[in-house]
C-alpha positions in Angstrom: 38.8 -134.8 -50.4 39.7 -138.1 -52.1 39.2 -142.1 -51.4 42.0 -143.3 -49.5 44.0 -145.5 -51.3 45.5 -147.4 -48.5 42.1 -149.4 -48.2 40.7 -151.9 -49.9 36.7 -152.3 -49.5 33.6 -153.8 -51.2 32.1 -150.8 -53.3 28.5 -152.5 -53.3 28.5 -153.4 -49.6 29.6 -150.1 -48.2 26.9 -148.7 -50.8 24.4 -151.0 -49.2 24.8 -150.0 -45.8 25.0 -146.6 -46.4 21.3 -147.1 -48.3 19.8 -148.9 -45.2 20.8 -146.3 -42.8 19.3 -143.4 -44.9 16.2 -145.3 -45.8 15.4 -146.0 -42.1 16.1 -142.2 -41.4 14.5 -140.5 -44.2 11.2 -142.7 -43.0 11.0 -140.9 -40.1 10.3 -137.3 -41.8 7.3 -138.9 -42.5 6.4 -141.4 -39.6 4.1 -139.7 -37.6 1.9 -137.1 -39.7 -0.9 -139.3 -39.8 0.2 -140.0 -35.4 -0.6 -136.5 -34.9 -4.4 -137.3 -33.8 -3.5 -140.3 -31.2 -0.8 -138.3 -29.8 -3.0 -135.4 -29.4 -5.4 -137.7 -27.7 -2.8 -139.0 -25.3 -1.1 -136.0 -24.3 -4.1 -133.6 -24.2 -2.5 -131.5 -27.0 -3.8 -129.0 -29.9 -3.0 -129.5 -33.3 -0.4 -126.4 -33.8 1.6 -128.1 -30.8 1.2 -131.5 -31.9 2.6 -131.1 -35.5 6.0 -130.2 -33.9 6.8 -133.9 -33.8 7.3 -133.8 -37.7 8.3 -129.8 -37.6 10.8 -130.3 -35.4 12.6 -133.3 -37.0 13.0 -131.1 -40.3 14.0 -128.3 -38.2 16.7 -130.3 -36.7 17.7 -131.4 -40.0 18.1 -128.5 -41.5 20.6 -126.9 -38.9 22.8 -130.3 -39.0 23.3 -130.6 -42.9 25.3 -127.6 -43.5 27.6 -128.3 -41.0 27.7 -131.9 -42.4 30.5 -131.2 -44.7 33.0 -129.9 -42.3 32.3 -133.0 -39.8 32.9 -135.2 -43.3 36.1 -133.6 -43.5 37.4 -133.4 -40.0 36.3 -137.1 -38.4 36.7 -140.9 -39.9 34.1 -142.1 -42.4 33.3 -145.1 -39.8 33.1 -143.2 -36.4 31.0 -140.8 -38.0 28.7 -142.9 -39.8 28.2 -145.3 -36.4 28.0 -142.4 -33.9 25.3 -140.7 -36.0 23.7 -144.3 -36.1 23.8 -144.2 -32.2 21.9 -140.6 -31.7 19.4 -141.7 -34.3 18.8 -145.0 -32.4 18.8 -143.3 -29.0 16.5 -140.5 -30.2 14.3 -143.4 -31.6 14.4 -145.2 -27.7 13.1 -142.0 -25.9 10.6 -141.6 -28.8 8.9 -144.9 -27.5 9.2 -144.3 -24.1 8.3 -141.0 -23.5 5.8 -140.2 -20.7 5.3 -136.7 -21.8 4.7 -134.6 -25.1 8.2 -132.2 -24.5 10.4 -136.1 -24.0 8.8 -136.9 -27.0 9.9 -133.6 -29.2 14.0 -134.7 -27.2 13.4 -137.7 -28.7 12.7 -136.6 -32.4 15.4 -133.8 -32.1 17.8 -136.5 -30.9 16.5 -138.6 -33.9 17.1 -135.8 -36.4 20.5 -135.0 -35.0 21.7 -138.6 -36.3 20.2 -138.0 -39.7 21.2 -134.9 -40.8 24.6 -136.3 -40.5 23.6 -139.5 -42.0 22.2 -138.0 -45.9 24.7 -136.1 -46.8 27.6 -138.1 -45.8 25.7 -140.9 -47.7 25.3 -138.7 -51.1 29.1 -137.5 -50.3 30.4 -141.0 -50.4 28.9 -142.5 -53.2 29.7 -139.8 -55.5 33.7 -139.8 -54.5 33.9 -143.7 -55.3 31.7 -143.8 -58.6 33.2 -142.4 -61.4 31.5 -138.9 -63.0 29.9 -141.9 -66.1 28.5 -143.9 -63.5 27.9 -141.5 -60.5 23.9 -141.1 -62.5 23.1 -145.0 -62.1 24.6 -144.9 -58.4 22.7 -142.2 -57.4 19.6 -143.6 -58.6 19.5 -145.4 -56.1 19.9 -142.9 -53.8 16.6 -141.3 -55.6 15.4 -144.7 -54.5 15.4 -143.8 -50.7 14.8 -139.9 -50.5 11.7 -140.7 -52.8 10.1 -143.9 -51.5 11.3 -143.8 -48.0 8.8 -140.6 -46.8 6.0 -141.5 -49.3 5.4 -144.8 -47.5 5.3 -143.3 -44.1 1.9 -141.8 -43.9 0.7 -145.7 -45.5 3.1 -147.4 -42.6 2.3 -145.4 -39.6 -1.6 -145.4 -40.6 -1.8 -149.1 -40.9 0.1 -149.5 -37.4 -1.8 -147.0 -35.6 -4.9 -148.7 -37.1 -3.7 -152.3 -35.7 -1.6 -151.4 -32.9 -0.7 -148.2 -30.9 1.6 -145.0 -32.5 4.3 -146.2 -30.1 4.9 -149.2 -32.5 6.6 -146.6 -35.2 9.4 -146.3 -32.9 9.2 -150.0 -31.7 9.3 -151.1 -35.2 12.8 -149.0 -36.3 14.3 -149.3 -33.0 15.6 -153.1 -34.0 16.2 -152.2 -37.7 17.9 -149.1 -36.9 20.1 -151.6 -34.2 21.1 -154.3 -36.8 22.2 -151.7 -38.8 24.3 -150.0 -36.9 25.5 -153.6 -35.7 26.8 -153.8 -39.0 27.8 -150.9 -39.7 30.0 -151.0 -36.5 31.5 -154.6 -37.7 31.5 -153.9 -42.1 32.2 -149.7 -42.4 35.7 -148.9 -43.4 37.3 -145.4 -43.6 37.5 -145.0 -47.5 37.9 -141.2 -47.4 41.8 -139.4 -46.6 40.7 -136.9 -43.7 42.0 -133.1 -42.8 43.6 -131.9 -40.2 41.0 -129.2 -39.7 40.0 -126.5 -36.4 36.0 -125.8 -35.7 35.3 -122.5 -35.9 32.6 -122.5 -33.7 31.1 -118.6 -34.6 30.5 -120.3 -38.1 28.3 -123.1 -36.5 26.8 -120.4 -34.0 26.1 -118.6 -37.4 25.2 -121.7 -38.9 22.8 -122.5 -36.7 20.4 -119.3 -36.2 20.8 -118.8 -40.0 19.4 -122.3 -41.7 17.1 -122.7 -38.1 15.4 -119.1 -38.1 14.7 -119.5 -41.4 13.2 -123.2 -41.3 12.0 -122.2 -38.4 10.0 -119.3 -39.4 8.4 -120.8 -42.5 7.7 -123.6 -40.7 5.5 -121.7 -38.3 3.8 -119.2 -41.7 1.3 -121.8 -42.6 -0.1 -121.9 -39.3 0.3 -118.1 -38.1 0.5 -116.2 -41.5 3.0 -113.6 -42.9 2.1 -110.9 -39.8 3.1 -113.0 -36.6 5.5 -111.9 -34.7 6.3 -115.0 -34.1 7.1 -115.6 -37.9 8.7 -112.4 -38.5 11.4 -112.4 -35.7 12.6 -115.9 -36.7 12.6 -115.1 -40.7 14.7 -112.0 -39.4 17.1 -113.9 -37.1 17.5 -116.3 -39.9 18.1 -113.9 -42.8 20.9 -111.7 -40.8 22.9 -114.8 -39.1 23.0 -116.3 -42.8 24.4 -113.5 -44.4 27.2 -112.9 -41.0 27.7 -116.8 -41.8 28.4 -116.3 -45.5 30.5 -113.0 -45.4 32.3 -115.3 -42.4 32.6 -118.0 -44.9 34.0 -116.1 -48.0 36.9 -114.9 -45.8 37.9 -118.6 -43.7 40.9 -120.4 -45.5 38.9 -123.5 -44.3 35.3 -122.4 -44.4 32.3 -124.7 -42.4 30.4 -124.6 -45.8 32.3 -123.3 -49.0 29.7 -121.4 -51.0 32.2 -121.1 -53.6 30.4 -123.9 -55.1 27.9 -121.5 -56.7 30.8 -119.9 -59.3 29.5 -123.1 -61.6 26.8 -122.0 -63.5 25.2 -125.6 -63.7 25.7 -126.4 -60.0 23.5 -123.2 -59.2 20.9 -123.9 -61.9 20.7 -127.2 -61.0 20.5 -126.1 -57.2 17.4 -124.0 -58.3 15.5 -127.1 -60.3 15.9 -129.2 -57.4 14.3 -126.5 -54.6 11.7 -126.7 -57.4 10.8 -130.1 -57.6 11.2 -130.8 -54.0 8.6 -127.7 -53.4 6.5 -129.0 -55.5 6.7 -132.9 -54.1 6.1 -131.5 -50.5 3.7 -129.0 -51.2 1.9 -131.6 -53.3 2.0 -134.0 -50.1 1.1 -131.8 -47.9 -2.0 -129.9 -49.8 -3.8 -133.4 -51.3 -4.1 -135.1 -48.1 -5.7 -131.7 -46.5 -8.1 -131.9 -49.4 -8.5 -135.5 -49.4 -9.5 -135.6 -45.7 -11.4 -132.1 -45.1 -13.2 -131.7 -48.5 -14.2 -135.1 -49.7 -14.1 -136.6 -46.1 -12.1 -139.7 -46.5 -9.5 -140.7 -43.7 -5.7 -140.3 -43.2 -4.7 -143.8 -44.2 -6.9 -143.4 -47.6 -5.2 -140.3 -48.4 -2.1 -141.8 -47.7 -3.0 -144.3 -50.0 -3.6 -141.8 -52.8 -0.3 -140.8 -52.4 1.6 -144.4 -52.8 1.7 -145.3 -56.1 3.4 -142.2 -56.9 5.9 -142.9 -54.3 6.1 -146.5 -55.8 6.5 -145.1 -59.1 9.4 -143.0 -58.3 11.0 -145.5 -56.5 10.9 -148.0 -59.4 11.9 -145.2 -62.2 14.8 -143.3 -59.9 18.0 -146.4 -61.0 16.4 -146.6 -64.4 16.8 -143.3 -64.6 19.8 -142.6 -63.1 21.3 -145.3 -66.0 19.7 -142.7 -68.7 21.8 -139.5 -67.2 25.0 -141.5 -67.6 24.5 -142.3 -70.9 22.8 -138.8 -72.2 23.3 -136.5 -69.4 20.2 -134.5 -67.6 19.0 -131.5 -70.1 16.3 -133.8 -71.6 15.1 -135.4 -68.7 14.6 -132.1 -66.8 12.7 -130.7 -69.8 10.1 -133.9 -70.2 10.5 -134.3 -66.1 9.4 -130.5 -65.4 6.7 -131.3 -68.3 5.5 -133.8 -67.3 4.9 -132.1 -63.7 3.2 -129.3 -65.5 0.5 -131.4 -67.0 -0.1 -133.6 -63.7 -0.7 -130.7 -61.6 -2.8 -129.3 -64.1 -5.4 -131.0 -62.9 -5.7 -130.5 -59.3 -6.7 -126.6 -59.9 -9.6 -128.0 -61.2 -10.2 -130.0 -58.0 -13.8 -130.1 -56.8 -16.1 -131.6 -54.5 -16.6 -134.6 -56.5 -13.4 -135.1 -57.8 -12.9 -138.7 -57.7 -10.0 -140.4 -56.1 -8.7 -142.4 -59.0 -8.5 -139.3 -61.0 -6.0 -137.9 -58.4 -4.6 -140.9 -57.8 -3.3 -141.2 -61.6 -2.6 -137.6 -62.0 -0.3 -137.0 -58.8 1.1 -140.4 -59.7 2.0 -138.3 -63.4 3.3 -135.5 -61.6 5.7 -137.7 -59.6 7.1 -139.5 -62.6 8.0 -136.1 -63.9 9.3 -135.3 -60.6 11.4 -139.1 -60.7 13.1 -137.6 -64.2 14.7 -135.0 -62.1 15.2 -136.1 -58.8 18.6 -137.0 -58.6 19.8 -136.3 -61.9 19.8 -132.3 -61.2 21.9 -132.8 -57.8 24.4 -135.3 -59.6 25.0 -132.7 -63.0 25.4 -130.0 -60.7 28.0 -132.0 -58.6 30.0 -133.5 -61.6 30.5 -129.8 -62.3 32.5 -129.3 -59.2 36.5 -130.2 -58.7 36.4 -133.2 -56.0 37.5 -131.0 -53.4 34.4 -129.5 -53.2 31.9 -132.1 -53.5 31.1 -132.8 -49.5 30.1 -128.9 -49.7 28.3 -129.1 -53.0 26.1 -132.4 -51.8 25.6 -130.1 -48.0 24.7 -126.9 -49.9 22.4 -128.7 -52.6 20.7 -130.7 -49.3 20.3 -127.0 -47.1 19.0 -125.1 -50.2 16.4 -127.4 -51.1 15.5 -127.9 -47.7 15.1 -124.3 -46.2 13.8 -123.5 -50.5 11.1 -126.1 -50.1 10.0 -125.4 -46.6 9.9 -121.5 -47.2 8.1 -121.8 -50.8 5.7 -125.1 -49.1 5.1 -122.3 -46.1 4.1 -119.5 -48.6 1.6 -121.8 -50.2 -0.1 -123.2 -46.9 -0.3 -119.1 -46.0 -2.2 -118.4 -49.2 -4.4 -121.6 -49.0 -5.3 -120.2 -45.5 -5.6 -116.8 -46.7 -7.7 -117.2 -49.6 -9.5 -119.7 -47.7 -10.7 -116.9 -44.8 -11.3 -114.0 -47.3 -14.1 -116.5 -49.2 -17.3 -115.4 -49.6 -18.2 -119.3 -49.6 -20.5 -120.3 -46.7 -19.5 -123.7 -47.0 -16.3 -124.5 -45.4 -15.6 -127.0 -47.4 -16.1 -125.0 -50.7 -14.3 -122.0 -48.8 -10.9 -124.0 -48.5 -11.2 -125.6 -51.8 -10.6 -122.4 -53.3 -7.6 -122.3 -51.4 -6.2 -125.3 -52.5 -7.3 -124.3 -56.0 -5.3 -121.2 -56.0 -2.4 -123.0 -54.3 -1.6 -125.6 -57.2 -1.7 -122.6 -59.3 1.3 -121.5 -57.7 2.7 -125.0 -57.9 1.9 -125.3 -61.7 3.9 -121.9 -62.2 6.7 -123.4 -60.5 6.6 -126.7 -62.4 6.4 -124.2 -65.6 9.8 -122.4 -64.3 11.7 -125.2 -64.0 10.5 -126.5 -67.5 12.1 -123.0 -69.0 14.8 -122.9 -66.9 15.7 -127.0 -67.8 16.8 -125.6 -71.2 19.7 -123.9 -69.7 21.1 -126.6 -69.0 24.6 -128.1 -70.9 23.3 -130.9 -73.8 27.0 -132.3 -73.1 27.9 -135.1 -70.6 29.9 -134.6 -67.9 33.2 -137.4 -68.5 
């Protein structure tokens, strides 16, 4: 796959629209955790039920990006682009309306659908037109958006549904999500040469029960624990179609998803480091707020709060960084990155009932300026390390892995939260689950620790 040369086009223009599109979809993974409550309210829901809304959108997600490569191959940069645009904003439009709970869920999956197209086709295209010296700075700013773009959504959709109603979080993308695509339909040009190329549709059958059991089941291991059926039929389903799909893969001349990729030694280390850091972001998002709100009592927006200045600060460090890696490459960020994670989740196993909220505030806003060292510079090392050809599959692969990686490892950490939480001999609740958490961030310090070790692996040598 290379960039058409019949075309002419303005590099920072298509880069800009391909930014807006992703930031107003990446958002939404975020939108309406703290919506949960008013939407349970409304529709006379429970909690489990209710947190499908955000479930579901990841879940959705996660089955569309490995396919992703194979649609980037097959149709036109510009049709693709604007017809994922459409589902998103359609899926946005029933969002608003819906009268019930189960029209609400079509309209997230029908949201999701649009944007698990929409990432990796942005990631894809950036990296073919930069050049491997400047491909660091460029995807800085793609950091930019996958790191600010969620971390503001608990803040956004808690000052909304504080002034206004939690229909307004689709209201308020539906015309920004519009003039984009507007835009986009109008500016977009097909910069990429496409393939003549036949769907094997077993692979995205495959594809499918593989990535979606596995989100699936992890998803649903916080809630339920390791013994639900529930859990363990899905974790099953998923493990078996994934291996069918890769053995299936391995054979095609023209594979859905070519794993390949992983015959580079950095593309797979890097693959690892970044399932690290994103399990350790999420996990970190989705554990302090718990704490925040059920041990020390405060509310949804003031967590959400808590967790904005490190989603500021990794917004404002991810170009700056991404100019670093050009110039010295990504071995010495991932060491102080991973470091610097190590020493900011330090303190949350000390977490207590007074802990105050300034501390945590400063130390998770150290933890994700490690985490902003790494970001993007591990995907972009491991992707300069593959031949052109392969880079659609190396930017779905690198987007799948750390997906399913950071939902299954996030999953495993909720489950021992919960489970240490039960077997307490604390009569306090409160107390009871803070040993939970406790024991948790243990097990996110040890991964920060492995990818501090495993950072040295890495080539000192730029990638030219």
């Amino acid at each position: 796959m290379t960039p058409s040369k019949n075309i002419t086009y303005s590099r920072p223009f298509i880069v800009a629209i391909l930014l807006a599109t992703a930031f107003v979809t990446v958002l939404n993974q975020t939108l309406l955790i703290v919506a949960i409550p008013p939407i349970m309210s409304e529709f006379n829901i429970n909690a489990n039920l209710a947190q499908w809304v955000t479930t579901v959108y990841l879940l959705t997600n996660g089955i569309l990006i490995p396919v992703s490569a194979f649609l980037i191959e097959k149709f036109s940069v510009k049709k693709l682009l604007i017809t994922a645009m459409a589902i998103f904003t359609m899926g946005t439009v029933i969002g608003a309306i819906a009268p019930t709970f189960p029209i609400l869920l079509i309209g997230r999956i029908v949201q999701a659908a649009g944007a698990g197209i929409i990432m990796p086709l942005m990631q894809t295209l950036i990296l073919l037109m930069y050049p491997v010296k400047q491909r660091g700075q460029a995807m800085g700013l793609v950091g930019l958006v996958i790191s600010f773009a969620p971390a503001i959504g608990p803040t956004l959709s808690g000052f909304l549904i504080d002034h206004f109603h939690w229909r307004y979080l689709f209201y308020t993308i539906i015309p920004i999500a519009l003039i984009v695509l507007i835009i986009t339909s109008f500016v977009m040009k097909n910069i990429l040469e496409q393939q003549k190329m036949e769907i094997d549709y077993p692979s995205i059958i495959y594809s499918t029960l593989g990535w979606g059991g596995l989100l699936y089941g992890f998803s649903l291991l916080g809630t339920y624990g390791i013994n639900d059926s529930q859990v363990i039929i899905a974790i099953l389903i998923g493990i078996v179609s994934l291996t069918i799909f890769i053995k299936r893969q391995l054979r095609l001349d023209e594979p859905i998803l070519e794993f390949r990729v992983f015959r580079s030694y950095i593309f797979t280390i890097t693959t690892i480091l970044t399932v690290f850091l994103f399990a350790i972001l999420i996990a970190s998002q989705t554990i302090l707020p718990i704490f925040i709100q059920r041990v020390l009592g405060f509310s949804a927006l003031e967590s959400g709060l808590v967790l904005l200045p490190g989603a500021i600060i990794m917004g404002i460090m991810s170009p700056i960084v991404g100019r670093i890696f050009d110039k010295h490459g990504g071995k010495v960020l991932a060491i102080i990155g991973f470091l610097l994670a190590v020493v900011g989740a330090s303190y949350f196993v000390l977490l207590d009932i007074n802990s105050s909220l300034i501390l945590i505030t400063i130390f998770f806003t150290l933890l994700s300026a490690g985490l902003s060292l790494v970001m993007m510079p591990m995907p972009t090392a491991g992707i300069n390390d593959l031949p052109p050809k392969w880079i659609a599959h190396g930017t779905a692969m690198n987007n799948a892995i750390r997906m399913v990686g950071g939902s299954i490892i996030t999953g495993l950490l909720v489950s021992v939260m919960s489970g240490i939480t039960l077997l307490s001999t604390e009569s306090n609740p409160q107390l009871a689950l803070l040993e939970g958490i406790n024991v948790a961030f243990i097990g996110i310090i040890v991964m920060a620790i492995l990818g501090f070790i495993l950072a040295f692996q890495l080539s000192s040598k730029k990638k030219t």
